[in-house]
C-alpha positions as CSV (number, residue, x, y, z in Angstrom):
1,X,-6.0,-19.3,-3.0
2,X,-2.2,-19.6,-2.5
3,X,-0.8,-21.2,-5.8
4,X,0.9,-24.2,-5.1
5,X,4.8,-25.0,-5.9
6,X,5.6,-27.0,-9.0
7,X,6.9,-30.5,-8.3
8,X,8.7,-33.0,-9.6
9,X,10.0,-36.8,-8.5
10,X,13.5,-36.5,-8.2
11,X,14.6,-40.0,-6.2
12,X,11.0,-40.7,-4.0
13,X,10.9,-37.0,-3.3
14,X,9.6,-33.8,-4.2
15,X,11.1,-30.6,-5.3
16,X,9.4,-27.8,-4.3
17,X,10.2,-24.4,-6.1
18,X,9.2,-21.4,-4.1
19,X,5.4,-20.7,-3.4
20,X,4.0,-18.1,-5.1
21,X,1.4,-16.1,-3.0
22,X,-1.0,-14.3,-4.4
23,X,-3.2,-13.1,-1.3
24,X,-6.3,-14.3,-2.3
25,X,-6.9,-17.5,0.0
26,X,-10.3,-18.1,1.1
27,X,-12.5,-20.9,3.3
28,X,-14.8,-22.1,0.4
29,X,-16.7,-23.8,3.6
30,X,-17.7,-20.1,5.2
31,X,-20.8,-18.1,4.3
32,X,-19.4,-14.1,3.8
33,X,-22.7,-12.6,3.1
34,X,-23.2,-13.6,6.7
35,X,-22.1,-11.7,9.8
36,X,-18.5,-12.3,10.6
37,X,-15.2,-11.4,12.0
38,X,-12.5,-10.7,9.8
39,X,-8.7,-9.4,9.6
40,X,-8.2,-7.9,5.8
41,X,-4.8,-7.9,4.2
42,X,-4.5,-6.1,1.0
43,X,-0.7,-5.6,-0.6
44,X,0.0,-2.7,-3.0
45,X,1.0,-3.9,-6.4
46,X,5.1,-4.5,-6.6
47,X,5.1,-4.2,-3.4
48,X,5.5,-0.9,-3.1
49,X,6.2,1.6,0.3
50,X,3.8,4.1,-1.2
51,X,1.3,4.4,2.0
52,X,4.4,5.3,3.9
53,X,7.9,4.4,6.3
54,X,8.7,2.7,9.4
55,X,10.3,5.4,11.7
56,X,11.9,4.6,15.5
57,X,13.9,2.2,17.0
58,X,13.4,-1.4,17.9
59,X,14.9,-0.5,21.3
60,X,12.4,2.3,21.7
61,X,10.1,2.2,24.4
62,X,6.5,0.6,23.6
63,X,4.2,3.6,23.2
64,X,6.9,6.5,23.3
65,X,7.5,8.0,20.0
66,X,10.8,6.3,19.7
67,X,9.0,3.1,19.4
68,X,8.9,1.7,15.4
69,X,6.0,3.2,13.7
70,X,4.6,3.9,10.4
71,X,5.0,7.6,9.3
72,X,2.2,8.1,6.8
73,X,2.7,9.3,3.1
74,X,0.1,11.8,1.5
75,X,-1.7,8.8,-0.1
76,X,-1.3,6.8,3.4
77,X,-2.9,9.5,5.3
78,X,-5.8,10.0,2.8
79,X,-6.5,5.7,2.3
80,X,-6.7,5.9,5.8
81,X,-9.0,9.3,6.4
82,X,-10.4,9.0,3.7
83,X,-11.3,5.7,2.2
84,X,-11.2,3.4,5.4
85,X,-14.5,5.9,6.6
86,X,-16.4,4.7,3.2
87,X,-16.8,1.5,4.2
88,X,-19.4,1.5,7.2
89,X,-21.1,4.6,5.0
90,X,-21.5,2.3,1.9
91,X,-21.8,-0.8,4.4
92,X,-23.7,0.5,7.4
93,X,-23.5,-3.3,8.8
94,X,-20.0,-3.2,8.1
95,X,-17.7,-1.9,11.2
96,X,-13.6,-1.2,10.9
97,X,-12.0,-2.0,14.6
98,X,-9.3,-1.4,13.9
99,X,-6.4,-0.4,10.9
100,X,-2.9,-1.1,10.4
101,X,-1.1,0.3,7.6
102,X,2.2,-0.8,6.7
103,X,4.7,1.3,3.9
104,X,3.3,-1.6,1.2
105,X,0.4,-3.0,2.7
106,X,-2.7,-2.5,4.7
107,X,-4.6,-4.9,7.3
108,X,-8.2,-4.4,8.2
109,X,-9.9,-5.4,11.8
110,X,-13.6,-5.6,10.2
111,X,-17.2,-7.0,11.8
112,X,-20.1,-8.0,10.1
113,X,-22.7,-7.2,12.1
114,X,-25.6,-8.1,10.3
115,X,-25.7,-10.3,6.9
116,X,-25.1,-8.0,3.8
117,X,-27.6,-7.1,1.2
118,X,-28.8,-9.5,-1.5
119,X,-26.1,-10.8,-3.7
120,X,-23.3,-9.1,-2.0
121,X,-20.8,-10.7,0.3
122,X,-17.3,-9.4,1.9
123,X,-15.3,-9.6,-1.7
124,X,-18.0,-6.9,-2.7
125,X,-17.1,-4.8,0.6
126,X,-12.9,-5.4,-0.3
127,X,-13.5,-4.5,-3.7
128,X,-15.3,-1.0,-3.5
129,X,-12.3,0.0,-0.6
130,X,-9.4,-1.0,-3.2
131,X,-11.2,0.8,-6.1
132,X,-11.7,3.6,-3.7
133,X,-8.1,4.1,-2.6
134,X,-6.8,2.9,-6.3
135,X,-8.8,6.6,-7.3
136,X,-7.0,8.6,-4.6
137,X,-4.1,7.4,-5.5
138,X,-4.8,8.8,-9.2
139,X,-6.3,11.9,-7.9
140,X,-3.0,12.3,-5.6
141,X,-1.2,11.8,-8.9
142,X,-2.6,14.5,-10.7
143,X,-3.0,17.1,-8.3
144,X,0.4,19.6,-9.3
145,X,2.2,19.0,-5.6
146,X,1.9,15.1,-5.6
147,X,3.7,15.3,-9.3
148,X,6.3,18.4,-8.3
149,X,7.6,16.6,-4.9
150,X,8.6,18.3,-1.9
151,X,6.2,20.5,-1.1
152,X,3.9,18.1,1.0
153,X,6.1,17.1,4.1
154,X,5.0,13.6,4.4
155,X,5.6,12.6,0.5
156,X,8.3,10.0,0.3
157,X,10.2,9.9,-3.3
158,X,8.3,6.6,-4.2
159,X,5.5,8.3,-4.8
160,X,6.6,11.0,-6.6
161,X,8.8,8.4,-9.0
162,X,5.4,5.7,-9.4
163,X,3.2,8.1,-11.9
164,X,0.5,5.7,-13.2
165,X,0.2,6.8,-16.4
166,X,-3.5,6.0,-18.5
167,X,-2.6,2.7,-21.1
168,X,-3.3,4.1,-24.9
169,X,-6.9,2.5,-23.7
170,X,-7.2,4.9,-21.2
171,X,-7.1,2.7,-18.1
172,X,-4.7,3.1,-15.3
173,X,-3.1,0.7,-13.0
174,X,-5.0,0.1,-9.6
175,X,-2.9,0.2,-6.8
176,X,-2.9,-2.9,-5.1
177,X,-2.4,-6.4,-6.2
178,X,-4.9,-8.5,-7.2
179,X,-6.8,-10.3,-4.8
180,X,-6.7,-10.1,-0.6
181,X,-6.2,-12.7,2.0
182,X,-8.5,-13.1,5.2
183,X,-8.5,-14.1,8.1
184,X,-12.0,-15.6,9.5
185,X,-11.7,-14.7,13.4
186,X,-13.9,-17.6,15.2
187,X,-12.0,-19.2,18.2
188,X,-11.3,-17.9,21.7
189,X,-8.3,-15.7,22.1
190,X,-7.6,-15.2,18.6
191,X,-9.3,-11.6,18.1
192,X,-6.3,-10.7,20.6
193,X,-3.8,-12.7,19.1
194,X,-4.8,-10.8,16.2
195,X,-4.5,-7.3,17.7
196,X,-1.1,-7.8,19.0
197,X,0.0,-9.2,15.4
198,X,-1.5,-6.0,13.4
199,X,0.4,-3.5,16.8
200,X,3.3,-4.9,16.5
201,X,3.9,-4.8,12.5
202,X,6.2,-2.0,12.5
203,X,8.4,-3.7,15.3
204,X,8.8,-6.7,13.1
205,X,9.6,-4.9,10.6
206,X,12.0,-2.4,12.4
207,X,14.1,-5.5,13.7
208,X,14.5,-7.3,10.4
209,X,16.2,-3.9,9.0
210,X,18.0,-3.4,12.3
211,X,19.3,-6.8,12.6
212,X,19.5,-8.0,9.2
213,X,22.7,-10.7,9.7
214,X,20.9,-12.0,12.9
215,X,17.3,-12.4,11.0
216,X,17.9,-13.5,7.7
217,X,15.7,-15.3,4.3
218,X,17.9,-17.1,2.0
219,X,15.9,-19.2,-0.6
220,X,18.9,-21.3,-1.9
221,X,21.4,-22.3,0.7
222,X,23.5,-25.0,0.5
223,X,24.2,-27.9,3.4
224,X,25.9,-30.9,2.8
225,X,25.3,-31.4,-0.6
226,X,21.4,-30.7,0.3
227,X,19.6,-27.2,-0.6
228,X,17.6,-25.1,1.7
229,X,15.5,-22.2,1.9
230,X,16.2,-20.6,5.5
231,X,14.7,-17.8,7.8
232,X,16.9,-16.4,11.3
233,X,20.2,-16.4,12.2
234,X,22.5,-18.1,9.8
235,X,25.4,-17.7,12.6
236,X,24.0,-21.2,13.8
237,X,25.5,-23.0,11.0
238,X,28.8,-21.8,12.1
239,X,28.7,-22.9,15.7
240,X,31.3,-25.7,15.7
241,X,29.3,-28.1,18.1
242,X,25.8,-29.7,16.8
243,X,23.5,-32.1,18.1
244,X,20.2,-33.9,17.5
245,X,17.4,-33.9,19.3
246,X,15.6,-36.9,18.3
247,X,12.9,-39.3,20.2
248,X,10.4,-41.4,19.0
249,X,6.8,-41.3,20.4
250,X,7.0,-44.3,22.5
251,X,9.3,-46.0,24.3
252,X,10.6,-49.5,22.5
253,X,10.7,-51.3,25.6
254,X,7.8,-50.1,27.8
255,X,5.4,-48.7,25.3
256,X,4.8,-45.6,27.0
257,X,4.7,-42.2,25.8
258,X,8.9,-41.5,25.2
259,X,8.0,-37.6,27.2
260,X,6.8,-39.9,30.4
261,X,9.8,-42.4,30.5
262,X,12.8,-41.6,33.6
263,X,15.2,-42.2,30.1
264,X,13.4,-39.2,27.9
265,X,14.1,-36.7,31.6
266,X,17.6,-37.5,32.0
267,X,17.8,-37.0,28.4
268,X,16.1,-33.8,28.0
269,X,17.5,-32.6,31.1
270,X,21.1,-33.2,29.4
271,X,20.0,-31.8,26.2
272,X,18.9,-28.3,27.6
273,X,22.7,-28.9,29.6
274,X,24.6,-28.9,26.8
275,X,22.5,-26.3,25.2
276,X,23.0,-23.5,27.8
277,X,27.3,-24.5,27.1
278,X,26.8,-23.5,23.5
279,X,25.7,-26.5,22.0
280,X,22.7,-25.7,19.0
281,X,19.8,-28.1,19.1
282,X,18.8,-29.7,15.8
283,X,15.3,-31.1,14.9
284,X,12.7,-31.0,13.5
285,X,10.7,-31.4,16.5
286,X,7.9,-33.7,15.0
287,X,7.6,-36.2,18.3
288,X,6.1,-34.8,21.7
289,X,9.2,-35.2,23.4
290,X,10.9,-33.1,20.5
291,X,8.3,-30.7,20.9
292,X,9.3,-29.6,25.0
293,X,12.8,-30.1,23.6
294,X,12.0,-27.3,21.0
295,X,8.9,-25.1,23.2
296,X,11.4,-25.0,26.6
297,X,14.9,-24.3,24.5
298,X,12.7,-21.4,23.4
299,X,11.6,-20.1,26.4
300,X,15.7,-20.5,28.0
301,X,17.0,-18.7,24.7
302,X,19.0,-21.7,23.8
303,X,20.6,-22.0,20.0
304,X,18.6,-23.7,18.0
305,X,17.7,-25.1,14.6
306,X,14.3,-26.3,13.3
307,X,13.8,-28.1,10.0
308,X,10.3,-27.9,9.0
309,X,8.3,-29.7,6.0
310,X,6.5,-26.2,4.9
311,X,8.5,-24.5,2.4
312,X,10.0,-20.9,2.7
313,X,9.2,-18.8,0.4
314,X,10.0,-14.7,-0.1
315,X,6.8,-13.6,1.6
316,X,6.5,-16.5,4.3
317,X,7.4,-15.9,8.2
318,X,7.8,-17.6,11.0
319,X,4.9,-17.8,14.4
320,X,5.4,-14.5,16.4
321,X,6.9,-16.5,19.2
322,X,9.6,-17.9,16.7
323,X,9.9,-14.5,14.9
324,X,11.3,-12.9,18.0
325,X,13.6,-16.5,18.6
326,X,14.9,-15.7,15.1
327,X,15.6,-11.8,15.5
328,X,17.7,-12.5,18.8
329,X,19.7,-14.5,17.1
330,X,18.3,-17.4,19.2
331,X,16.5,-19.6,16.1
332,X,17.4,-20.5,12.5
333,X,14.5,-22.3,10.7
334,X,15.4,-24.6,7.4
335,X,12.8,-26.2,4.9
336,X,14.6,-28.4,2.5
337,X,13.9,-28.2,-1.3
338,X,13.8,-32.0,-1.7
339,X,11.4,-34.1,0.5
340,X,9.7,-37.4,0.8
341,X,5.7,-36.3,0.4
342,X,4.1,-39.6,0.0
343,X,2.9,-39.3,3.4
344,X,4.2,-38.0,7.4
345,X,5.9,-40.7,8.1
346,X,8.1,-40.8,5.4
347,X,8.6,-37.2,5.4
348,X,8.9,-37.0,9.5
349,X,12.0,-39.5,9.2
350,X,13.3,-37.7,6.1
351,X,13.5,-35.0,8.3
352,X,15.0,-36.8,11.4
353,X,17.2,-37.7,8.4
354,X,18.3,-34.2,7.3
355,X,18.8,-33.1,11.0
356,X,21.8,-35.3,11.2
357,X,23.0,-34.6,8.2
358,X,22.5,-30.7,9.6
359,X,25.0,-31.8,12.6
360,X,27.8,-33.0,10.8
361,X,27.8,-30.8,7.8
362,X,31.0,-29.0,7.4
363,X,30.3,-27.7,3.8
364,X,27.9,-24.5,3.6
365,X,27.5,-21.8,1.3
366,X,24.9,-19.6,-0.3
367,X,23.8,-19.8,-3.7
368,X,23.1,-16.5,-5.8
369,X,21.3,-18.0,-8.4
370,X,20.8,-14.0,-9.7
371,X,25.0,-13.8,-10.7
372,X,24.9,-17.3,-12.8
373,X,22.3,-15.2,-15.3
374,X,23.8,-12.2,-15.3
């Protein structure tokens, strides 16, 4: 269950501090002692890279060994040997497709074949695997070459610093954080959707350190008197011409759909113009004619900036579609702290609102709210 942000009225809306994610979200409505299809996500406590790095080049060719991948740590290689093997032997119903393992956190391509036995159910399943790995972790620790360093090619200096020493009650620290997040697999197309995303982990995460001023997360950034939490290239905000995209769902004078009017085709057909001379789109693209706006500037690799009502928080990320928008320097998404809630429409307009605001804003900055403590 993902902890929601604390609120507070401030004039009609909400302030929304960051999210706080915990990994442990589940669909209270689905049976998991029943058979099932599943992606697994467990995160190592602190986040972390103990399981391994990302090695390559996000200009590598997919497949070659210059492509981004994950080279495994001692305790990578032995969670993955190892552990991932117990699962079908403790759980002969229980079958691992597929595993992708990241420097600070592990996903798991898993089918239930067959319900599990009386009075367990897939938490059972995720909690004997983290135990498991927790224990090799420990083991790894106290074998003489996992303490000394260097003499096991694939140890990274994380590990050898993180020594989980026993509490003066003689319990160690488990290795990941508490809790994991799945995903129930149940509609047509997603078990490939879901493939692609766990394959292409390390390129996401390659480009984020390649390109860090073109793909960038700032929590607190200022616009206009107004503050933001942001994700993708902040270079937008600096492009001196702006512009709104903005229609409502029907036309005032026909009652039609805006998308079908001749008005909404000239207009679009202007808007994707002025685009492709440097012009950055702004919207939050709520409305279906906003929407082709938003899905077609995409496609054409057009500047553009999306407001959105979810917040952003130090773990979220954008779609994979919008990911790679964002990392070409194509996309910058904002969430504003402060918004209307009461209901969509409200909200939907406060947005419309803020995107104009967005245009015309001459005064940004970034605010470090680390240095005002210090």
């Amino acid at each position: 269950m993902t902890d929601k942000g604390e609120t507070d009225n401030n004039n009609g809306g909400r302030f929304r501090r960051e999210t706080i994610h915990h990994q442990h979200r589940r669909s209270f409505w689905h049976d998991y002692h029943e058979a099932g299809l599943y992606m697994l996500t467990m995160v190592i406590e602190g986040r972390q890279r103990l399981f391994g790095t990302i090695v390559g080049s996000a200009k590598g060719r997919p497949g070659s060994s210059e492509a981004p991948h994950v080279a495994l740590s001692e305790l990578g290689r032995r969670v993955l040997e190892e552990e991932v093997p117990k699962i079908h032997r403790f759980y002969p119903m229980v079958e691992v497709w597929r595993v992708a393992i990241m420097p600070d956190h592990i996903h798991l391509l898993v089918r239930v074949n067959a319900p599990l036995p009386e009075g367990k159910h897939l938490g059972h399943v995720v909690r004997g695997f983290k135990t498991g790995c927790s224990r090799a972790w420990w083991r790894w620790q106290d074998e003489p070459v996992g303490r000394l360093g260097g003499e096991t090619p694939s140890t990274t200096a994380a590990e050898v610093a993180v020594v989980p020493e026993a509490s003066p009650s003689g319990n160690r620290p488990v290795l990941y954080e508490r809790g994991y997040h799945d995903r129930i697999i149940n509609r047509p197309g997603m078990l490939e959707n879901i493939k692609r995303y766990m394959a292409e982990n390390p390129l996401r995460a390659r480009i984020r350190q390649e390109c860090p001023r073109l793909m960038e997360r700032q929590l607190h950034l200022w616009i206009a008197g107004r503050e933001y939490a942001a994700f993708g290239n902040l270079f937008l905000l600096k492009y001196p011409i702006r512009e709104q995209v903005f229609f409502h769902r029907k036309d005032k004078a026909t009652g039609q759909p805006t998308e079908l009017t001749e008005t909404y085709r000239q207009e679009y057909a202007r808007l994707l113009r002025v685009a492709e001379e440097g012009t950055v789109l702004v919207t939050p693209g709520i409305s279906k004619g906003e929407q082709k706006v938003v899905s077609d500037a995409l496609d054409a690799r057009l500047p553009l900036i999306l407001l959105q009502k979810e917040p952003i928080g130090e773990y979220w990320k954008p779609s994979q579609r919008r990911f790679y928008a964002c990392a070409a320097g194509h996309l910058l998404i904002l969430a504003p702290w402060q918004v209307d809630d009461s209901s969509d429409y409200a909200s939907f307009h406060q947005l419309n609102d803020y995107a104009s605001e967005v245009c015309s804003a001459t005064e940004m900055r970034i605010l470090n709210y680390g240095e005002l403590t210090r």
